[in-house]
C-alpha positions as CSV (number, residue, x, y, z in Angstrom):
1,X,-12.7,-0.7,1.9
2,X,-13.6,-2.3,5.3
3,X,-16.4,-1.2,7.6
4,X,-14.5,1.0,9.7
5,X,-12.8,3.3,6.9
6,X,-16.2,3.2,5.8
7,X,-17.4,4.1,9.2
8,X,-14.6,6.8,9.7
9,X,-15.1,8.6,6.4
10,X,-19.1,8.9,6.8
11,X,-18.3,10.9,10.1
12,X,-18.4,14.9,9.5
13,X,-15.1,15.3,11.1
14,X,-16.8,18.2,13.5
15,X,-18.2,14.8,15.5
16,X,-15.4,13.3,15.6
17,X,-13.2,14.7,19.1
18,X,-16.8,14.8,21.0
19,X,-17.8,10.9,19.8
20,X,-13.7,9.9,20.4
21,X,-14.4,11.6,24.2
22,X,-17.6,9.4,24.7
23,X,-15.8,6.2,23.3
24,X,-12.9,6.8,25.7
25,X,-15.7,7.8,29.3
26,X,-17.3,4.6,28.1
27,X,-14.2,2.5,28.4
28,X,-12.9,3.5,31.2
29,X,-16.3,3.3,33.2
30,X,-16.7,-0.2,32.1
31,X,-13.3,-1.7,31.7
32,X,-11.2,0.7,34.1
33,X,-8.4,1.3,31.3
34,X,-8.3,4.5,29.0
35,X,-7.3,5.3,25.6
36,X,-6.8,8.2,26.2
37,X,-3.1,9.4,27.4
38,X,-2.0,11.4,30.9
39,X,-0.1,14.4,30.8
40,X,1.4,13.8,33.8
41,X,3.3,17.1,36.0
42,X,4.4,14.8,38.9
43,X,7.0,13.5,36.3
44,X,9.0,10.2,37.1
45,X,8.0,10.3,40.8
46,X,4.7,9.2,39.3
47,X,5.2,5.8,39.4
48,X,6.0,5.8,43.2
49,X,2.3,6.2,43.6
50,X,0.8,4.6,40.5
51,X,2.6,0.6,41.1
52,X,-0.3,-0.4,38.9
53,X,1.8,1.0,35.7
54,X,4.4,-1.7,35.2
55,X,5.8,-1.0,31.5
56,X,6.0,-3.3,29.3
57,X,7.5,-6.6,31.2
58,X,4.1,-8.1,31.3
59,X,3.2,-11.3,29.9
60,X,0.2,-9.6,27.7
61,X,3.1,-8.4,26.0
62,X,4.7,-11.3,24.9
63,X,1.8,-12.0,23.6
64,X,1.4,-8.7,21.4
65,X,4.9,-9.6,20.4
66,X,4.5,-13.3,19.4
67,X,1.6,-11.5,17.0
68,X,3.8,-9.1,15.5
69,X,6.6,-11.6,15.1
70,X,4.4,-13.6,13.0
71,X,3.1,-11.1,10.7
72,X,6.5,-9.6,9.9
73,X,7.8,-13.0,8.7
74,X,4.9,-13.1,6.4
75,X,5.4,-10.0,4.5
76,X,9.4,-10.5,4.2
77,X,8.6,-13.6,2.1
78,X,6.4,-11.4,-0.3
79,X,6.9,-8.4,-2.6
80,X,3.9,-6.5,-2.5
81,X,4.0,-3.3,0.0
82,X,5.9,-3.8,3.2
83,X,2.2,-3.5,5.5
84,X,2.7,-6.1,8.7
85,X,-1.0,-6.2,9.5
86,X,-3.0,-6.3,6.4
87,X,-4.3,-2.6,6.9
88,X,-6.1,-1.4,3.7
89,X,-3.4,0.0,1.5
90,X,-5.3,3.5,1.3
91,X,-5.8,4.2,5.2
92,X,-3.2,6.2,7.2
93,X,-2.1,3.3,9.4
94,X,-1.1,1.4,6.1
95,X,1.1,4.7,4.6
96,X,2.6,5.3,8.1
97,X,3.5,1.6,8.6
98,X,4.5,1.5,4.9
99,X,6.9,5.0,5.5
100,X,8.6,3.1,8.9
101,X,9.9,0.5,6.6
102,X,11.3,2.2,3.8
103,X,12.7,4.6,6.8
104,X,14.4,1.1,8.2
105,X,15.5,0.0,4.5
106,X,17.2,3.3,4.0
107,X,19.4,3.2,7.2
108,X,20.1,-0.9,7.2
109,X,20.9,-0.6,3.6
110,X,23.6,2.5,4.0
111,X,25.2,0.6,7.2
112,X,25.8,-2.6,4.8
113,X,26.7,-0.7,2.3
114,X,30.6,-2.5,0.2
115,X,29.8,-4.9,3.3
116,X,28.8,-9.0,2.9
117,X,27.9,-8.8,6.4
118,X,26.0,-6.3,8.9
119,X,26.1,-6.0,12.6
120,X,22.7,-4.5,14.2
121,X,21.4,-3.5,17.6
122,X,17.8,-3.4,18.0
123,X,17.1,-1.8,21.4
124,X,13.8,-2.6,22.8
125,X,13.4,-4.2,19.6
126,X,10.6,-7.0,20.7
127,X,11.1,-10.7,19.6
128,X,13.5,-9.6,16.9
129,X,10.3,-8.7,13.3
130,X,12.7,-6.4,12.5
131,X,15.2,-8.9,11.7
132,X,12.8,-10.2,8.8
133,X,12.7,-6.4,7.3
134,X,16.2,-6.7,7.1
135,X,15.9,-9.7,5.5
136,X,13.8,-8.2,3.3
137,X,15.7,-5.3,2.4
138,X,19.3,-6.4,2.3
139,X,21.0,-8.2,-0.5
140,X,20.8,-12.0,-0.2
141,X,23.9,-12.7,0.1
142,X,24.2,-10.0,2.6
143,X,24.6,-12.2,6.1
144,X,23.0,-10.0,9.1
145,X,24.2,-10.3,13.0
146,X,21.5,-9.2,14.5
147,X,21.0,-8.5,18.4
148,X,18.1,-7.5,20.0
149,X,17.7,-6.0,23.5
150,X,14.1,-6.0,24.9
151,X,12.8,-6.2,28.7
152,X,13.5,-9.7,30.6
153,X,10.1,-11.8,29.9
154,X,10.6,-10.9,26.4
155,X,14.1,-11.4,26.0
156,X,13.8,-14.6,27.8
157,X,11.1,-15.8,25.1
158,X,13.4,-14.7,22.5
159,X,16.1,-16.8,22.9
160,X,13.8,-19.7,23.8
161,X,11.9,-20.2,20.7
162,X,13.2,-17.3,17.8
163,X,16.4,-19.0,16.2
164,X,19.2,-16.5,13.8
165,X,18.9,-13.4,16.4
166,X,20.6,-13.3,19.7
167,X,18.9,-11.5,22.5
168,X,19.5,-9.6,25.6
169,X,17.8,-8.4,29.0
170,X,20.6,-5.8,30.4
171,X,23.0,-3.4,28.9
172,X,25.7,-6.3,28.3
173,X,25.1,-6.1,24.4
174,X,26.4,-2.3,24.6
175,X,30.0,-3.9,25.3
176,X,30.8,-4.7,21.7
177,X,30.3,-2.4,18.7
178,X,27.7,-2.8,15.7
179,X,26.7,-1.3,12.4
180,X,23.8,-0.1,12.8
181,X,22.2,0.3,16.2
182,X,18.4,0.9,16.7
183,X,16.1,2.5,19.5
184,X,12.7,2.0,17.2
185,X,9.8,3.4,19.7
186,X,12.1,2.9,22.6
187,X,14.5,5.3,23.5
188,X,11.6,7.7,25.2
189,X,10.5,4.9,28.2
190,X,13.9,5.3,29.7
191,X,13.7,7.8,32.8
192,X,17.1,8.8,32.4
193,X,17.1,8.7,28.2
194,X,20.5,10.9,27.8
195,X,22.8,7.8,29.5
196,X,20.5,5.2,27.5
197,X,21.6,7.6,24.1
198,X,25.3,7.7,25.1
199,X,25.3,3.9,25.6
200,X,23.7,3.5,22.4
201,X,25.9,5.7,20.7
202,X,29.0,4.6,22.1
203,X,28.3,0.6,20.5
204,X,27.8,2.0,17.1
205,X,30.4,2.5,14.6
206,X,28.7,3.5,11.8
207,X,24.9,4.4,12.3
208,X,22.6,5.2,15.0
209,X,18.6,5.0,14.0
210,X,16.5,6.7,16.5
211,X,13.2,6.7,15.7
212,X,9.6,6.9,16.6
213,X,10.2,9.3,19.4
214,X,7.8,12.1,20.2
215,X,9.3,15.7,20.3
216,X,8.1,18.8,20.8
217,X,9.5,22.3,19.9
218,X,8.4,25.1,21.5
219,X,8.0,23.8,25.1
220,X,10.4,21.9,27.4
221,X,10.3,17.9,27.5
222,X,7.6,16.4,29.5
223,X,6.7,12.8,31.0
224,X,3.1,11.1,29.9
225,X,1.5,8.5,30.3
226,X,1.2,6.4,27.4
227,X,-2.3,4.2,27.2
228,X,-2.1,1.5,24.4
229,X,-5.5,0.1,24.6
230,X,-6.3,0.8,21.3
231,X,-4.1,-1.2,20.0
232,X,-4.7,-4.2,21.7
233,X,-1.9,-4.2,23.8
234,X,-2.3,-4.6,27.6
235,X,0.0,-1.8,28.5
236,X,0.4,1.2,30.2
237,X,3.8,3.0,30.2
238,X,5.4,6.5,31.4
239,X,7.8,7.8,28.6
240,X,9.4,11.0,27.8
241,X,8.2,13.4,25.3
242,X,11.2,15.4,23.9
243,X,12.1,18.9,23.2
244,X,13.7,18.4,19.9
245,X,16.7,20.7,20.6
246,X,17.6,19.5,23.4
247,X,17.5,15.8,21.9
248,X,20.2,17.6,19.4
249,X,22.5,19.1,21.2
250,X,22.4,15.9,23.6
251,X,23.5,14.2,19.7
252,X,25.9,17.3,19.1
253,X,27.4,16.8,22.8
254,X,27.7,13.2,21.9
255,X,29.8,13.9,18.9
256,X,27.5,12.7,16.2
257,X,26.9,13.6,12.5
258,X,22.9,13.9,11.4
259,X,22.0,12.2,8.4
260,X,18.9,12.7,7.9
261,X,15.4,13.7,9.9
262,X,12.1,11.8,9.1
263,X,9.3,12.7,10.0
264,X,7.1,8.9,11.5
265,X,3.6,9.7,10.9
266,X,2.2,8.7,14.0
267,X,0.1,11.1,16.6
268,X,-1.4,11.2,19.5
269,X,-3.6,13.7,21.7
270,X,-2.7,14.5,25.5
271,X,-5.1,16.2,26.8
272,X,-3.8,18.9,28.9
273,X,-0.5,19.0,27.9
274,X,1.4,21.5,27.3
275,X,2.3,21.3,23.3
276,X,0.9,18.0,21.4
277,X,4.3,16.0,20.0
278,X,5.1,14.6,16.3
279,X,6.4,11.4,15.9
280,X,9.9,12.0,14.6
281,X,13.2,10.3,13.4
282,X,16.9,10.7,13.0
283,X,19.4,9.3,11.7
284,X,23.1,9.3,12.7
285,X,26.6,8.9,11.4
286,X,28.7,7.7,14.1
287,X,32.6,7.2,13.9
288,X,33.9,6.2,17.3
289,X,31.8,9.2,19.0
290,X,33.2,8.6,22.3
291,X,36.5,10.1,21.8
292,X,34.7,13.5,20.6
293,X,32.1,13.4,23.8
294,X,31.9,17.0,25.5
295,X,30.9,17.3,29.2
296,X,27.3,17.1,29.4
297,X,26.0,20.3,31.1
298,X,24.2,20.5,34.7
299,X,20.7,20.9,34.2
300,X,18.8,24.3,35.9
């Protein structure tokens, strides 16, 4: 046990919203960056104001991503637990990170399925660590295809230095078809996330994996901002949290058949906000869905 489980478990839990809010006023007084995230009511028009929030197409994040990268290729060479960053086994980080994969294992392993060879789509999918879970999962002889679309700076690293995945910066890779597409913690930091889902859908002919999304139920979606200081990366980023019905009838509009839902594991507070999200999944079977697309209807 390391000395912050240690640390975290010593903690009546009582303590531990009012020493997270004194953690978080430190911070920000000293460092000018929060942990905390922004319910924001402005919506998109937010960032007409705020220029300082520029998403992830920063060099800091090429960095975060180089990290990652590295520690995914380690684990897919072992075949102890499927943990990227060495978290203890018993701590919630290491089960969530631990339930993503298996979640990823599940769908890459159905779209391969009486198949030597898989196409996949990862959209916003980094420098491509996915690509070594696949690796892991998937027969041997299974040979994988594998695309990744991420933001310029990072795609532009990609095909510089990663070799057996092909990357792209614009929505050019949605002109062929794959297996499987992805949107793994992506799909809710596009403004207008419907077109982005019937691109996505329209490229896969067989499954669509959208996942680590936050939804909500009883409230309309909502924009926040999303503060990822606490995990060491050097972003700040507006994304959408969902209404969960409306992200199914968008996939019901769409034409597409629901597999399976998943629950993620991850969560986050925002203060003020209307309804607090969970971290959801869901997995689709697609078959051609643009001939079955309906009309999407005008919003109120």
């Amino acid at each position: 046990m390391n000395a912050r489980t240690l640390l975290k478990q010593s903690i009546p839990p009582i303590f531990v919203p009012f020493l997270r809010n004194i953690y978080n006023w430190t911070q920000e007084k000293l460092t000018g960056t929060s942990n905390e995230m922004k319910y924001v009511k402005d919506g998109w028009s937010y960032l007409e104001k705020h220029p300082e929030v520029r998403g992830y197409n920063v060099a800091d994040w090429i960095e975060t991503c180089k990290k990652s990268l590295l520690a995914y290729k380690e684990i897919s060479g072992r075949t102890d637990p499927l943990v990227p960053f060495g978290q203890d086994l018993t701590s919630d980080d290491a089960i969530i990170d631990h339930n993503r994969m298996m979640l990823l294992g599940y769908s890459m392993m159905l779209a391969s399925r009486g198949s030597d060879c898989v196409s996949i789509l990862d959209w916003g999918g980094a420098l491509g660590h996915l690509y070594y879970i696949a690796r892991a999962m998937l027969p041997e002889r299974t040979r994988i295809d594998f695309h990744c679309k991420d933001v310029p700076l990072v795609a532009e690293h990609g095909s510089r230095y990663v070799g057996d995945i092909s990357f792209c910066a614009d929505e050019s890779c949605l002109a062929r078809s794959y297996d499987l597409v992805m949107a793994h913690a992506s799909l809710y930091y596009s403004e207008d996330w419907q077109e982005v889902f019937s691109g996505l859908a329209k490229s896969s002919h067989g499954y669509l994996l959208l996942t680590r999304i936050p939804f909500v139920t009883g409230v309309p979606s909502y924009v926040c901002l999303e503060r990822l200081y606490r995990f060491h990366y050097n972003v700040e980023a507006l994304c959408w949290v969902l209404n969960r019905m409306d992200f199914l009838n968008e996939a019901k509009r769409l034409g597409l058949e629901l597999v399976r839902e998943f629950i993620t594991g991850q969560a986050y507070k925002i203060p003020g906000a209307p309804e607090q999200p969970v971290f959801r999944g869901f997995l689709f079977r697609t078959d051609n869905p643009q001939k079955s697309q309906q009309k999407r209807p005008k919003l109120s």
